[in-house]
N, C-alpha and C positions, 0 to 999 in steps of 0.2 A: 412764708417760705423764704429761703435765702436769696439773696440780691440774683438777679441773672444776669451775664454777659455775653447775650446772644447779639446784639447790636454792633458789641466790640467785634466779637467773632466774624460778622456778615461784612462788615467794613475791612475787616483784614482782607477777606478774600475783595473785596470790590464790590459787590453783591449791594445791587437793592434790595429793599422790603420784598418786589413784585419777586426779583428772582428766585430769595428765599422761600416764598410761597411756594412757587412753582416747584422748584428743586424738592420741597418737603411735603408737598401734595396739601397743601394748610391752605387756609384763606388768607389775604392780604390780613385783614381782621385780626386776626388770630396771630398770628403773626408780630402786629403791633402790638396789640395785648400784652403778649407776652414780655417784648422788649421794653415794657413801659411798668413791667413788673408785675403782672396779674396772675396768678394762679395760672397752671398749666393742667392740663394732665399728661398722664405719664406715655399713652401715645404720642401725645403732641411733641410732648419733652426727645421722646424718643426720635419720632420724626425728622425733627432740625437738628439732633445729633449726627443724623445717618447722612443726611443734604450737607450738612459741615462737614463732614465725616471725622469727628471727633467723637467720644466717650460722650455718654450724658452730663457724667460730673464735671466736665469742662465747661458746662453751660455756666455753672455757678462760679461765682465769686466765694471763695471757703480759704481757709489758710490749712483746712484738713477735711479730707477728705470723710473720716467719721462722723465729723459736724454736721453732713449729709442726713436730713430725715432717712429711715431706714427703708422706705420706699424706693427711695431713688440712689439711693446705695445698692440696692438687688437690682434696679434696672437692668443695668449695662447685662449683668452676667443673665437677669431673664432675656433679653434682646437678643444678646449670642448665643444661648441654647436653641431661641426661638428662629434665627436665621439660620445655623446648623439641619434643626429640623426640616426648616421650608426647603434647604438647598438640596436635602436628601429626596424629600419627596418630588424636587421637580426632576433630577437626576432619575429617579426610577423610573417615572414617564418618557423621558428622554432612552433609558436604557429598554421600555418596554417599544415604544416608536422604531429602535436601531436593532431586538431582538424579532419582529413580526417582521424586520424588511430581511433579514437571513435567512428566518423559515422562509419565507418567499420566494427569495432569491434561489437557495438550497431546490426548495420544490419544483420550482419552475424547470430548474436546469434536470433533474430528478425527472419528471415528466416528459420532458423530450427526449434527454437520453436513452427510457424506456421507450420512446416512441408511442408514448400515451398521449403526447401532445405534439401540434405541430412546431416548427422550427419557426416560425411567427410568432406562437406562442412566447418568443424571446423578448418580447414586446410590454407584458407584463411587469416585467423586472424593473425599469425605466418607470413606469407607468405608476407604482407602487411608491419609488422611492421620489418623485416629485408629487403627487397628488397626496401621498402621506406626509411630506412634508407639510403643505399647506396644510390639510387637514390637520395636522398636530399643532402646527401655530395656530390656528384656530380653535381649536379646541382646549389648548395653551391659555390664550385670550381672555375665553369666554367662557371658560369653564372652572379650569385649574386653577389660575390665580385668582379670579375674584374666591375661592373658596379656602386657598392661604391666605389670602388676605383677613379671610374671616378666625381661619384656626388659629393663626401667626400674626395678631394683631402690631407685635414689636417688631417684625423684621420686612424685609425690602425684595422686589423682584431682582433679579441680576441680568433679566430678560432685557437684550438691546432692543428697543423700540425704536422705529424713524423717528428722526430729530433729534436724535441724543448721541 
């Protein structure tokens, strides 16, 4: 494979080896490996792209970009169909979360105005949109991304997690 300038890359920004792990979800290991010029694969590859947040092809030392094996020339553009995708699908769970608190919402108020429910009942509405919330970060969590993580091996959560 062609020479890699992940090393140059990581020192630009400052970055230790541990950083780069971490930021790329890789093992220190791996990490070296690479910088030391061993075979990647093309997650991996991809991974330290997205933590640099550069192109894959920036990884490489090349005077052209063609000279790229054709695997890692389709990278980049499979990575961005493949974040595209995940962004849409986590959007629709977000939009299904923010379309069940209106019906809610709508009903709730629906309900008491008929005077099918009491005026306590208003209580509901509140109740909904924080307890849905957690439950949707949760099931966010523990459900959803690890299962883009599986479909969308190339792209990244955009999800703020504590600590970051």
């Amino acid at each position: 494979m062609n020479e890699m300038r992940i090393g140059e890359l990581r020192r630009l920004r400052g970055w230790t080896q541990e950083r780069l792990a971490e930021a790329s979800g890789l093992a220190v290991r791996t990490v070296q490996r690479m910088e030391s010029g061993n075979d990647a694969s093309l997650e991996s590859l991809s991974s330290v792209a997205a933590a640099l947040e550069v192109p894959v092809r920036d990884l490489f030392v090349t005077e052209e970009r063609e000279s790229l094996e054709p695997g890692v020339r389709g990278l980049d553009e499979r990575a961005e169909l493949q974040q595209v995708q995940r962004d849409s699908a986590t959007r629709g769970w977000q939009y299904l979360y923010s379309g069940v608190g209106i019906v809610v919402t709508l009903g709730t108020i629906a309900l008491i105005g008929a005077g099918i429910w009491t005026g306590i009942a208003i209580l509901v509405i509140p109740v909904y949109w924080a307890a849905g919330r957690l439950l949707s970060q949760f099931l966010m969590a523990t459900v959803v991304e690890p299962s883009l993580d599986r479909r969308y091996p190339l792209s990244r959560s955009r999800r703020i997690t504590p600590g970051n």
